[in-house]
C-alpha positions, 0 to 999 in steps of 0.5 A: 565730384566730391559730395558736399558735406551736410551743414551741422544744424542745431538738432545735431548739437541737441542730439549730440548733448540729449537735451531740447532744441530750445535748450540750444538755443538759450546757451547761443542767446546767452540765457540765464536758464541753463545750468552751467554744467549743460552750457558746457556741453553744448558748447562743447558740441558745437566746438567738436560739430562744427557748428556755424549759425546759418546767417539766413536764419539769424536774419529771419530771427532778428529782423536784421540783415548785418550788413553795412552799405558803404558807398565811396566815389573812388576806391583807389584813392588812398583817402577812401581806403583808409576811411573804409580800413576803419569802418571795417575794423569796427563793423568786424567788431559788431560782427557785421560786413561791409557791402563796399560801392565804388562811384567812380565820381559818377552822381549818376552811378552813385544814385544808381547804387543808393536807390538798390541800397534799401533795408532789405539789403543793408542795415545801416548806410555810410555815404563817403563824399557824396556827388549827389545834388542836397534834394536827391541825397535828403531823399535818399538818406530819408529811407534808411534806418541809419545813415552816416555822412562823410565830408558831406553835409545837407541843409536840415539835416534829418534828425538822426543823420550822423556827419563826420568831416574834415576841415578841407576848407582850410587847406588853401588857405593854411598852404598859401600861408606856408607858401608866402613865408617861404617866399613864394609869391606867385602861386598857382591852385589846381583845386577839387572840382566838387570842393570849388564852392569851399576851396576857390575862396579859401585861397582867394581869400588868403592869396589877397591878404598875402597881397598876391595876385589872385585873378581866374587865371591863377586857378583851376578846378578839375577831378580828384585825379592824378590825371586831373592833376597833371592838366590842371598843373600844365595848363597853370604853367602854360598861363603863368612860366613864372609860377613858383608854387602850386597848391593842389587839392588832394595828394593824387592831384600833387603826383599828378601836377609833379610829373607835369612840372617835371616834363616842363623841365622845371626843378621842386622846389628850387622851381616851384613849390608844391603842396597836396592834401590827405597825406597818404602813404604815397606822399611819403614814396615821392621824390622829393617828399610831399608837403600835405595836410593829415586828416586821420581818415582811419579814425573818421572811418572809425568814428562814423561806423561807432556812431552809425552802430549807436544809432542802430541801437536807438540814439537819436541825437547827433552833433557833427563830428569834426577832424582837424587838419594838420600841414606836414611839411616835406622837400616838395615845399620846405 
């Protein structure tokens, strides 16, 4: 077995230069009290050593872990890999990493997962759509040092609590009114489960005021899932043969209900329309083309991160940050 090479301290870069330990260190910590010529010897030293600062020790020094937490309910939607792509560009940036948790929409893993989340492990917590009850959250978040929601929010918000969202709430609506001037009279919802208190009377409210019927039977809730989807659409067209659009709740639950409508040997969109939400790369692949709402999840990943680094540096103040929603129109209802 190969023996493995000893780690480059310090002491080796200040006995490559003959200068003082101390020396070293104030050309790492960017000091004004070093000559210019010797900054570049060490720096030269370091470069031709190979120098690497021990992580464990910049922690000690700094009383600072340089991780983010970052807890999502499911990595394979889209939504949330483009959240997480954009925390991590901006955490790279601040030379720190990401600690990822994936839920799997469960509140009692997600619960889990937040309790082993403390401060001695991260520095700074991003809560992407949490399942968690508002008394269990508050409670949590109430430990951290720094703390960013997304897509939730709770009652007396603590102060220093960063919120980042997107209005969801208008995407029922804004669909049943494309939908109903395109035509479409009778038309079915398959929404989020844990958006229903948002979601169910957004489009209640739009379908009555299109003068459509809008009883229970029209509406269903189910996962985010293009498993959730799929049941959700084929129950809908079990109730309602004459159904001529369906409104889902996020671009999974659309492929899913896709292939329903499908296997129920109807046509999209000469059939039935069919709107999603989120517009992730697979809204594009489909055939026919999905109509979706675009959020810039990249950007809210962004934003939340920007802010959760200001907060670690002493900013206490906060407004919510909202992210518009935008319906792009495709085949799938033109």
């Amino acid at each position: 077995m190969a023996k493995r090479q000893q780690q480059i301290t310090l002491q080796d870069v200040a006995d490559r230069v003959g200068v003082s330990l101390m020396t070293v260190s104030r050309v790492l910590n960017n000091t004004d009290r070093v000559s210019e010529a010797t900054r570049q010897q060490v720096l030269q030293a370091i470069q031709d050593l190979g120098y690497r600062p021990s992580r464990a020790a910049r922690s000690l020094a700094s009383h600072k872990t340089f991780l983010l937490g970052v807890v999502v309910p499911d990595i394979t939607n889209p939504f949330f890999a483009e959240v997480v792509r954009g925390i991590e560009e901006v955490a790279w940036e601040h030379e720190y990493s990401v600690l990822l948790s994936n839920t799997r929409d469960t509140p009692e893993q997600e619960h889990a997962i937040l309790d082993r989340m403390d401060t001695s492990l991260i520095d700074g917590l991003i809560s992407c759509s949490s399942r968690l009850p508002a008394d269990v959250l508050h409670a949590i978040v109430a430990r951290q040092k720094a703390v960013a929601l997304i897509n939730r929010t709770l009652p007396d918000m603590p102060a220093g609590i960063i919120s980042v969202w997107s209005r969801q709430e208008q995407r029922p609506g804004l669909a049943v009114e494309h939908l109903v001037r395109g035509g479409r009279r009778r038309i079915g919802f398959a929404g989020l489960q844990h958006r229903a208190a948002l979601h169910v009377p957004s489009f209640k409210a739009a379908a009555q005021a299109a003068g459509l019927d809008s009883d229970d039977s029209w509406i269903l809730v189910a996962p985010h899932t293009w498993a959730g989807g799929f049941e959700s659409a084929r129950q809908l067209l079990d109730y309602h043969p004459d159904m001529d659009a369906l409104v889902c709740g996020n671009d999974l639950m659309a492929l899913g209900a896709m292939r329903a409508i499908h296997e129920a040997g109807r046509s999209i969109p000469a059939d039935i329309a069919l709107t999603g939400g989120d517009d992730t790369v697979l809204a594009r692949q489909v055939e026919p083309p999905l109509t979706t709402f675009r959020t810039n999840s990249y950007a809210m990943g962004c934003t939340a991160a920007g802010l959760l680094f200001e907060r670690l540096g002493g900013r206490e103040d906060f407004e919510p940050v909202s992210f518009p929603e935008e319906i792009v129109i495709r085949a799938s209802a033109p």
